[in-house]
N, C-alpha and C positions, 0 to 999 in steps of 0.2 A: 522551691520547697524541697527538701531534704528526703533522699528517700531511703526503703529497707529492703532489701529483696526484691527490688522492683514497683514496689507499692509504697504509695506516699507516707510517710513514716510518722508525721505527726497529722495526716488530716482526721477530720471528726470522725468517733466510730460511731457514733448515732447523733440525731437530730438533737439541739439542747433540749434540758429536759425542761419541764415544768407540773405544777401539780397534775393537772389534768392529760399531758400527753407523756408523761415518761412513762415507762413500761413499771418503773421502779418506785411509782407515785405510794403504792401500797408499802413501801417501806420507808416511806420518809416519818416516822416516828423519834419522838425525842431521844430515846431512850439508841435507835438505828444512827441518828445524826449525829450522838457524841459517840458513840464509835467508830462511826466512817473520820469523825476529826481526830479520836484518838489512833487512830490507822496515820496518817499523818502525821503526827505528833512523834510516833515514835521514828519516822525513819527522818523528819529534822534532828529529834533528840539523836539518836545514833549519830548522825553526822556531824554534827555541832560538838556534843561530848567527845566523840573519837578525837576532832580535830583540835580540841582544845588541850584533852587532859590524858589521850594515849589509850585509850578504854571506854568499854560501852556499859548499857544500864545494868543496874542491878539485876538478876535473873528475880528478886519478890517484884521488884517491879515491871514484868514483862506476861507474869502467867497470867491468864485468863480463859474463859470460853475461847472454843477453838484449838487446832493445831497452834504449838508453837515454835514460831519457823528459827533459823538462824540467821547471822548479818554476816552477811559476804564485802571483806575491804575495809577498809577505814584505820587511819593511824593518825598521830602527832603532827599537827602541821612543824616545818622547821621557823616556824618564826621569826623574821629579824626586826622587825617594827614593835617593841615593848607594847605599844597605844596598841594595834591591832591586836594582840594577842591578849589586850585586857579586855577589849569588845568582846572579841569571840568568846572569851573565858564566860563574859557575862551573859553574850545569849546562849552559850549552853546551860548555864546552871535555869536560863529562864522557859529555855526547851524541853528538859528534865523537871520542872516545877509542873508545866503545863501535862507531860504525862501524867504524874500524880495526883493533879487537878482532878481530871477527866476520870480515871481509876477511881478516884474517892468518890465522886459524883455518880460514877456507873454502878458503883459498888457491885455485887455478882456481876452482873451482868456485861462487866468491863471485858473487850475481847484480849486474847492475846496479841504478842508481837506478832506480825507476818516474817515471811521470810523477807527479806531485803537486801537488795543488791547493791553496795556503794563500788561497783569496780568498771565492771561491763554497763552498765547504764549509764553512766557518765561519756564513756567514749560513743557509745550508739549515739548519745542526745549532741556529743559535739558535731563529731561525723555529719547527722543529718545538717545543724544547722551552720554546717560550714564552717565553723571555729577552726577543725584541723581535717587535715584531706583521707581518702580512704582508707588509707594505710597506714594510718598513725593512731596511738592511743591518746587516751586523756586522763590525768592522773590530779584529781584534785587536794588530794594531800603532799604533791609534790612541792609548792611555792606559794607565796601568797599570795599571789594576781593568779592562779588555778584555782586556789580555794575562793576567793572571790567571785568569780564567773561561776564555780558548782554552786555556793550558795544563792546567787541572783535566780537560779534554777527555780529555785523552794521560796524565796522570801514571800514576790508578789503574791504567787499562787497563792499561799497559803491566808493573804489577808481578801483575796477576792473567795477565795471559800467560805471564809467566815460570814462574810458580808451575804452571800450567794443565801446561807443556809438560813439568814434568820429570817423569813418568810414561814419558814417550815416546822421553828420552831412554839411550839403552843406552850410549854412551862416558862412563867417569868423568868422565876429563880437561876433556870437554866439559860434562858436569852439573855439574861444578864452577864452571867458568867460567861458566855459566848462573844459578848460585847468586849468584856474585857481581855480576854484574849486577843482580839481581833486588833485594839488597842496597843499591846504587845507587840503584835505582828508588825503592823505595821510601823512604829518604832523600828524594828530591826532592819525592815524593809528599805528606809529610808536611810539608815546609818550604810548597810552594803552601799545601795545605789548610789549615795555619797562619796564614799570609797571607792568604788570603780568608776565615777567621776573623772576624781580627783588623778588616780594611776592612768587617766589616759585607756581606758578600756571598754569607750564608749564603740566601740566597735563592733567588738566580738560579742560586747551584751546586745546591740544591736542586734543579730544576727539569731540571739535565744531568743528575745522578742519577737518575731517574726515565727520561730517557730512554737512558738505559745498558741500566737493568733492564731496560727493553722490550724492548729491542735483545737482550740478552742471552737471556731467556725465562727466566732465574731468578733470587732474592735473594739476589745477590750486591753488592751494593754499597750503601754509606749516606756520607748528608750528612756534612757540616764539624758538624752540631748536631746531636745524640741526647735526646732527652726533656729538651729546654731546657739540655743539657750539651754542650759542646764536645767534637768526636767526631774528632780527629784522624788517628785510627789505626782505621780499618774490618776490622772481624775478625767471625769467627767466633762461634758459643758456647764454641770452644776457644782464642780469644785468637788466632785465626791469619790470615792476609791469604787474602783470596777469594782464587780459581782460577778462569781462562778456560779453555775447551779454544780450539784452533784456529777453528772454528767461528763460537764466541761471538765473539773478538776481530774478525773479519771482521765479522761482521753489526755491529757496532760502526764503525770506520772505514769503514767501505762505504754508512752513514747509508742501509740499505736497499733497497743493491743499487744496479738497474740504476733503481727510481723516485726513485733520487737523486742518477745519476749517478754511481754509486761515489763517492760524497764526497772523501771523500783521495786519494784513487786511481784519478783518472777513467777509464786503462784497464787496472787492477786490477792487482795486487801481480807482480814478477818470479816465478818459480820455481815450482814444481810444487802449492805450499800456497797457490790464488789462490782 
């Protein structure tokens, strides 16, 4: 396991949650859980848009309830793969669709951007999980097999959160719309893990896998490679995509809390599910 100051850098900062034992159960309202996904949403969008198109969201599309933070990092990937940089092109505009989604859906009530950090949370997240050694940074807009392993980061998590939240969700209308995003996700999910497949980089995604699991405190998630087989699609014993509660996906982007500086989120997610 990866550590940060001495302390385990991705273990769980609390027990998972669930209705009844999260401390956070009083906030799992509909209206709390499309904002905790739009918290999410924006810092894929920032990453995705930066690394496609050299810029980040529109400032109408970022105000909300809440402080609104700034985005530390992010630039133009240098592309040389035409194909990958029409992928990327397309899950950004589909990352950027999903902010908007969630915004219109929240209407007032939609949070602001958080601050977010694409520079220093990348290298703590590699550091810990061994990617690159202590003294080295990690610069995911530097290459394309760097931006590949940053995104492997974000993809799975973000389709086990969806999956995780609709338990919690009580409006149809809304668990639909959640479904369909998760749909999305998981598309993209599959096209990365494909890709770092394919470049031979079943290694070092290995290595984020592992520190997911920690992070998480349960087996939920597997490599790009499965018993020397190409393992695209991480499921269950029932063929189905893991589930994060609230909880889990925090101790995940939060690289550990406060001994990592909230990773992503260096003064921690807008809205009531922080």
């Amino acid at each position: 396991m990866g550590t940060f100051a001495g302390l385990p850098l991705f273990a769980p900062l609390a027990r998972a949650a669930t209705a009844e034992a999260t401390p956070e159960a009083a906030a799992l309202t509909d209206a709390n859980i499309l904002n905790f996904a739009l918290n999410l949403e924006y810092l894929e969008a920032e990453f995705y848009v930066r690394a496609a198109f050299g810029k980040g969201l529109h400032i109408e599309d970022v105000i909300g309830v809440g402080g609104l933070g700034p985005v530390t990092g992010g630039r133009a990937v240098p592309f040389a793969t035409p194909a990958l940089q029409q992928f990327v092109n397309e899950i950004a505009r589909d990352e950027y669709a999903h902010v908007k989604f969630l915004r219109k859906a929240l209407g007032s009530a939609a949070v602001s951007r958080p601050t977010i950090d694409l520079t220093q949370s990348f290298t703590t997240a590699a550091r810990a999980a061994g990617v690159i050694g202590p003294g080295q940074t990690f610069d995911p807009f530097a290459d394309e097999n760097s931006f590949l392993l940053a995104a492997y980061i974000f993809e799975d998590v973000g389709v086990t959160a969806y999956h995780g939240a609709a338990p919690f969700i009580t409006n149809k209308d809304y668990l639909l719309a959640a479904a369909g995003i998760l749909g999305t996700e998981a598309y993209h999910a599959a096209e990365i893990r494909t890709l770092i497949y394919q470049r031979g980089l079943a290694v070092p995604a290995e290595k984020i896998t592992h520190l997911r699991i920690n992070a998480s405190g349960a087996d939920d998630d597997q490599g790009v490679i499965s018993d020397g087989q190409a393992n695209i699609v991480p499921t269950d014993a029932n063929g189905l995509v893991y589930a994060r509660t609230p909880d889990q996906v925090l101790n995940i982007v939060y690289l550990g809390g406060a001994a990592g500086h909230f990773g992503f989120f260096p003064k921690r997610l807008n809205g009531a599910i922080n």
